[in-house]
N, C-alpha and C positions, 0 to 999 in steps of 0.2 A: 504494500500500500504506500504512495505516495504522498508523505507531509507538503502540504503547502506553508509558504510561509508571509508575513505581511510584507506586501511590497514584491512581491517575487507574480510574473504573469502566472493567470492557471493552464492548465493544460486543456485543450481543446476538446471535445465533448459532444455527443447527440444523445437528447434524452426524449422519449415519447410521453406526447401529451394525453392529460387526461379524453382529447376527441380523436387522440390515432395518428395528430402531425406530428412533423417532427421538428423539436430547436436546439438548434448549435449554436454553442457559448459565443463563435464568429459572430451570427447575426446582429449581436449587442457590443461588435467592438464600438470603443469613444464611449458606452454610455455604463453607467453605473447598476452591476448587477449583485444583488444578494441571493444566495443560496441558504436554504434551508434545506436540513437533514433531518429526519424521525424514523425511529423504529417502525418496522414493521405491524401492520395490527393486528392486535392479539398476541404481543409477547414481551414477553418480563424487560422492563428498560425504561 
């Protein structure tokens, strides 16, 4: 697993959306993106 660190770019990325498209961390170069992580649901965490 890869640490990110602050100030260091992240590594580029395709994640499926909750309707089936798809977004790459690209699409949002120049603009300010936050990511959010959580457990899976239904399990201890």
């Amino acid at each position: 697993m890869a640490e990110l660190t602050v100030g260091v770019e992240a590594p580029s990325f395709t994640l499926p959306t909750q309707n089936g498209d798809h977004v790459t961390l690209s699409m949002h170069r120049g603009q300010v993106v936050v990511l959010f992580f959580y457990p899976k649901d239904d399990t201890p965490g």
